[in-house]
C-alpha positions in Angstrom: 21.0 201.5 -61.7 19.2 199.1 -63.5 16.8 196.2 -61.9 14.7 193.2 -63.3 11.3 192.7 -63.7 8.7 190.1 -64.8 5.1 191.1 -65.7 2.4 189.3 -63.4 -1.2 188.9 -64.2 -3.6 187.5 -61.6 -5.0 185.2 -64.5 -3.1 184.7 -67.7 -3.6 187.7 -70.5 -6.0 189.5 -68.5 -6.1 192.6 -65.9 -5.1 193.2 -63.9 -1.0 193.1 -63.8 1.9 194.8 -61.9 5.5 194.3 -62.9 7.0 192.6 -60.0 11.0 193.0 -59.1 13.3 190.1 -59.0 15.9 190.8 -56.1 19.6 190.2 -56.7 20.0 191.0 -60.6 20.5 194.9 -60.2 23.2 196.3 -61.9 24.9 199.6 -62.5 24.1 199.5 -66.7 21.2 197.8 -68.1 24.6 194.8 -69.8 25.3 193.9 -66.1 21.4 193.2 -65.0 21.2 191.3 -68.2 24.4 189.4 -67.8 23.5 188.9 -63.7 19.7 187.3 -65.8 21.9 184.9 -67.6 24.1 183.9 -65.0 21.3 182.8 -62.8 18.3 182.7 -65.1 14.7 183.1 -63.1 11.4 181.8 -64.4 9.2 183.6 -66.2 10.5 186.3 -68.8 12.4 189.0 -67.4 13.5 192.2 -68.6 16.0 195.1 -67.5 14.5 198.4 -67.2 16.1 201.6 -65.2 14.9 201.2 -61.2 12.3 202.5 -59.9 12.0 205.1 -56.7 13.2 203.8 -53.0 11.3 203.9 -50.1 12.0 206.9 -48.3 14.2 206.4 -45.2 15.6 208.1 -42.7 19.1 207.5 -41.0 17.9 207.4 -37.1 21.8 206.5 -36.3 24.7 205.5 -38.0 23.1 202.4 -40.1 20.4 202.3 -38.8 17.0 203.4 -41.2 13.8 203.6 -40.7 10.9 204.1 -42.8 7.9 206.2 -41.5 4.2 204.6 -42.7 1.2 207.2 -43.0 -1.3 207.3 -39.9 -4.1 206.0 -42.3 -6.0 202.6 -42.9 -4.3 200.7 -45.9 -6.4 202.2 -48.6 -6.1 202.7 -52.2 -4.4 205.8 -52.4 -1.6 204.6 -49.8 -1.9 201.4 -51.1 -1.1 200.0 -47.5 2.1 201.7 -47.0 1.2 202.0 -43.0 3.7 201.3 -40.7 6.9 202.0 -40.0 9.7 199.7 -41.4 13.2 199.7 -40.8 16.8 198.3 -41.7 20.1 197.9 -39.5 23.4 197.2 -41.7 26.3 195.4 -40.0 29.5 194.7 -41.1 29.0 191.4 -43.1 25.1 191.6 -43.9 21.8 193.3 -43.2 18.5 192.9 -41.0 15.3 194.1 -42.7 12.6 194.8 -39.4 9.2 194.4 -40.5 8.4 194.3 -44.3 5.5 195.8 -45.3 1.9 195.3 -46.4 2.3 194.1 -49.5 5.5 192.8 -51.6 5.6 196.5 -53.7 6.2 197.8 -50.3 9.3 195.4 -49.7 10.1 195.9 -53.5 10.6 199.7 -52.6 12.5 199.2 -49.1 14.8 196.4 -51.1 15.7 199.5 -53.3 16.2 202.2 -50.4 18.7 199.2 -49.0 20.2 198.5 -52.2 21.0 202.6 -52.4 22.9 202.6 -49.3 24.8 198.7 -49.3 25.2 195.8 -51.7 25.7 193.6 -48.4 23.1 191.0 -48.4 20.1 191.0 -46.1 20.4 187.9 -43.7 17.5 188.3 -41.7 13.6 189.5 -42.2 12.7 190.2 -38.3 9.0 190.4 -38.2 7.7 192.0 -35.0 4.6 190.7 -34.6 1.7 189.5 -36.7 -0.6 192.2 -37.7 -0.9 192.1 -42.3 0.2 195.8 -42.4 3.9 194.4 -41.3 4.6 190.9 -42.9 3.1 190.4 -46.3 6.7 191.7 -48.0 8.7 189.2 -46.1 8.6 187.3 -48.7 10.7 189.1 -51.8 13.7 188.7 -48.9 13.4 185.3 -48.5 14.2 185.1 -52.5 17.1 186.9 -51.7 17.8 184.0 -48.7 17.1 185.7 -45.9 15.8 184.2 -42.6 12.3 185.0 -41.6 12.5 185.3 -37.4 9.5 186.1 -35.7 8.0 185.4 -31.8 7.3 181.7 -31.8 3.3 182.3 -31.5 3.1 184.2 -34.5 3.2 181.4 -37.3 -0.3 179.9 -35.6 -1.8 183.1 -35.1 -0.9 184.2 -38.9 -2.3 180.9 -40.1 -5.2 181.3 -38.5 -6.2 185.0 -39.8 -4.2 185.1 -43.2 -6.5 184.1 -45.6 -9.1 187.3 -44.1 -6.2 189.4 -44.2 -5.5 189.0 -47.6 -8.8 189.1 -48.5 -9.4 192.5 -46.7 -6.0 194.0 -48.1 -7.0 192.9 -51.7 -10.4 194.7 -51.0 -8.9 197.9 -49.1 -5.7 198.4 -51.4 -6.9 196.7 -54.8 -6.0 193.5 -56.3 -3.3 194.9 -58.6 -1.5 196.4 -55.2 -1.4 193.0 -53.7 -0.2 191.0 -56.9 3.0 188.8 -56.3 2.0 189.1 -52.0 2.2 185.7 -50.3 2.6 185.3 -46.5 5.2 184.8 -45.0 7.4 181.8 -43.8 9.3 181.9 -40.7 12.6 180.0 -40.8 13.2 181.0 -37.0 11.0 181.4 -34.5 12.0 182.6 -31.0 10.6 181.4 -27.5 13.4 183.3 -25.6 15.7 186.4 -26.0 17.9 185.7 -29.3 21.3 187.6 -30.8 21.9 188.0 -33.9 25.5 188.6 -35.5 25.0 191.2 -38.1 29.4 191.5 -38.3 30.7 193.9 -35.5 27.1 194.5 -34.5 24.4 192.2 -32.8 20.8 192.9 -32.5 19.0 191.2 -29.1 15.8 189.7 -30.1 13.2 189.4 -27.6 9.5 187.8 -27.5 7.2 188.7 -25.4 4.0 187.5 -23.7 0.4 188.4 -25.0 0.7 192.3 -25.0 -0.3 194.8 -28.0 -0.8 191.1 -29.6 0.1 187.3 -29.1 3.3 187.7 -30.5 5.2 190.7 -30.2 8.9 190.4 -30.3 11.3 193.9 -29.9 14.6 194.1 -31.6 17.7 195.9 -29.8 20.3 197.2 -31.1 23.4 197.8 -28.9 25.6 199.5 -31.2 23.1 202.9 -31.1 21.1 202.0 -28.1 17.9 201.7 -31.0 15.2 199.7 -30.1 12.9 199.0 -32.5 9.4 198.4 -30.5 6.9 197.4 -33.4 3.4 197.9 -32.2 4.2 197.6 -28.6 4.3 201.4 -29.0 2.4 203.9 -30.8 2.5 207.8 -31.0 0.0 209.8 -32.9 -2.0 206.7 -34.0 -4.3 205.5 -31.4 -2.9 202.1 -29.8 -4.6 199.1 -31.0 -5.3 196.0 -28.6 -5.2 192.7 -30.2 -4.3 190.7 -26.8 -4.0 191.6 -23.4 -4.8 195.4 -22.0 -2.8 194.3 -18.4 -0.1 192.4 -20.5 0.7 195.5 -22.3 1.5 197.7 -19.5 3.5 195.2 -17.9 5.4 194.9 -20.8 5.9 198.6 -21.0 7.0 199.0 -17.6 9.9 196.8 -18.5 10.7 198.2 -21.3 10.5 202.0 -19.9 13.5 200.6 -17.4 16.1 200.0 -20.2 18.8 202.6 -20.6 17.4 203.2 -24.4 18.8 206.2 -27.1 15.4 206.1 -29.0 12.8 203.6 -29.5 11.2 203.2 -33.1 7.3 202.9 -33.0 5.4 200.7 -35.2 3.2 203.9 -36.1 4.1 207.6 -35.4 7.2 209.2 -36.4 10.7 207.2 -36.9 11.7 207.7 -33.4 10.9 208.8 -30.1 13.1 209.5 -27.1 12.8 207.1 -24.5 11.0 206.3 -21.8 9.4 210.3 -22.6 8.3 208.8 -25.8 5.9 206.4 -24.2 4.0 208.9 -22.6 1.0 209.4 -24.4 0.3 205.6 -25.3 0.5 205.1 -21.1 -1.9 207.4 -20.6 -4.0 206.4 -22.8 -3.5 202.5 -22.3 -4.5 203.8 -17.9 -7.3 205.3 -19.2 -8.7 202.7 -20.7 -7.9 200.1 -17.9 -9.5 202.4 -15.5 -12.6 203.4 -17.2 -13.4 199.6 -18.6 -13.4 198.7 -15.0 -15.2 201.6 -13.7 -17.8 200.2 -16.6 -17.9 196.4 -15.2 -18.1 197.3 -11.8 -21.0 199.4 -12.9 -23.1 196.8 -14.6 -23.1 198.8 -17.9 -23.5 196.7 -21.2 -20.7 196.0 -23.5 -22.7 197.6 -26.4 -22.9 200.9 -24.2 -19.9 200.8 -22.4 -17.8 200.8 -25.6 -19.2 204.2 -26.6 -17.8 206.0 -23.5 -14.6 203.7 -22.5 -11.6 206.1 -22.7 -13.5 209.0 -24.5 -11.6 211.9 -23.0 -8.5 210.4 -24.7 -10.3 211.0 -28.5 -8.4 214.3 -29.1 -5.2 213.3 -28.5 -5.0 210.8 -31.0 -6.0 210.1 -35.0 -8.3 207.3 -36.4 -9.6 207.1 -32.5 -13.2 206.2 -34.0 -11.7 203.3 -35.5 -9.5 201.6 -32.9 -10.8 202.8 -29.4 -14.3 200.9 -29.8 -12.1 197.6 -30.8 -9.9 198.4 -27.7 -12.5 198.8 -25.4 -14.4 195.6 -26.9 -11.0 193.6 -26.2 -10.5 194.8 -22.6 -14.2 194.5 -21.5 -13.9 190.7 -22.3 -10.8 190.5 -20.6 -11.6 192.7 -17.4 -14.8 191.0 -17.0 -13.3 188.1 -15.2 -10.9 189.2 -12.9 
């Protein structure tokens, strides 16, 4: 297989660059990308060259893939390939769920859908709107896809883009992030939303502040395959960007559907369900019930933050990192009940 690609520098004849791919002109021999170039010529000056590795996927059920992210930060050896990213294939097209930190990332899962259908993707479903999940979103919309997201998670995007582009450039390197812009959405949902893949439907659903201000799950009914986002993690510890009582109520829906296997934003491709919420429950009681134990006790953000949901630290990696933000977020949001 053979794919284009244009050389981008982030200023004009100068370091550093990346060779960026241009979606839709693949071909089986390096004559048919080139003749697909001509057809349809892009901007800048592109060039055929043999393609480059997939993302690694795993078939979860009968079209549906998922990729698994590494339980790290985005750093420069991972290169912010940190959550879990995932595909469904219907009949007549394909739904990309969640895209990546970065557009190499999307570049690599446009491959590992390329190797397995040349359906086009319709949709770009972004679960919610943390940097390490929509920054690829865009190489799809080349390709025409919609971008759907929770209706709340254009605002709250705008509002934090620019410092998560910033801190991605910093944590992964400039040259990782080169051809990233943010995303776009063409569709954003207020209430539970189908989408007609051909002989297969996903269910869309937004929810209210939870994990984050816009957290939206996708369903599909074909496999019984929900894919959660961050409204569930295993292995990683759980990080709280809205509301610690939302969350659980969330959950406690969610752990009443009839579901095959639920696909975590971080943690392994899938978990069975509702057994594979376990952990993040406990944890997410824990920290509800020592935060209040911590108000009620007149103890000081500053020092209540080092002992919040401590007996939980060896159950989970890069706890020294989240818990102190989680118990900073329910504090302030406990405080006032």
């Amino acid at each position: 297989m053979f794919e284009a690609i244009v050389l981008i520098c982030l200023t004009t004849g100068a370091q550093p660059c990346r060779e960026v791919l241009l979606p839709g002109y693949e071909g089986e021999t390096r004559a048919a990308c080139e003749a697909a170039l001509a057809a349809d010529p892009p901007q800048g000056d592109p060039v055929c060259q043999p393609a480059l590795a997939p993302l690694p996927v795993t078939e979860i059920a009968p079209g549906v893939f998922v990729h698994t992210g590494q339980i790290a930060d985005a750093d420069g050896q991972n290169l912010g390939d940190v959550a879990n990213l995932g595909f469904v294939i219907g009949g007549r097209s394909v739904a990309v769920i969640d895209s990546g930190a970065a557009r190499w990332i999307a570049e690599a899962l446009w491959r590992a859908i390329r190797a397995q259908t040349d359906k086009p993707v319709s949709h770009v479903i972004l679960t919610h709107m943390h940097p390490d999940h929509v920054f690829g979103a865009s190489l799809f919309e080349e390709v025409g896809a919609k971008v759907v997201a929770h209706a709340a998670l254009p605002r709250a995007l705008a509002d934090r883009q620019e410092n998560y582009l910033v801190s991605l450039s910093r944590l992964i390197g400039p040259q990782a992030l080169i051809g990233t812009t943010a995303p776009r959405v063409s569709t954003a949902l207020t209430q539970e939303t189908r989408i007609d893949l051909g002989e297969r439907e996903l269910s869309l659903t937004p929810w209210p502040v939870a994990h984050s201000p816009s957290d939206l799950t996708v369903y599909d009914a074909t496999t019984g395959t929900l894919f959660a986002g961050d409204l569930l993690f295993h292995d990683q510890t759980p990080a709280l960007d809205g509301s610690l009582l939302g969350w659980q109520a969330v959950m406690a829906q969610l752990e009443n559907m009839p579901l095959a296997r639920v696909v975590p934003g971080h943690g392994p491709a899938s978990l069975p369900w509702p057994e594979g919420a376990a952990d993040q429950d406990r944890y997410l009681a824990r920290l509800l019930v020592d935060t209040r134990a911590a108000i009620e006790a007149g103890t000081r953000l500053g020092e209540a933050v080092e002992s919040i949901a401590e007996e939980e630290a060896p159950h989970w990696q890069l706890f020294k990192d989240y818990n102190p933000r989680n118990a900073t977020v329910a504090f302030t949001e406990l405080e006032w009940e």
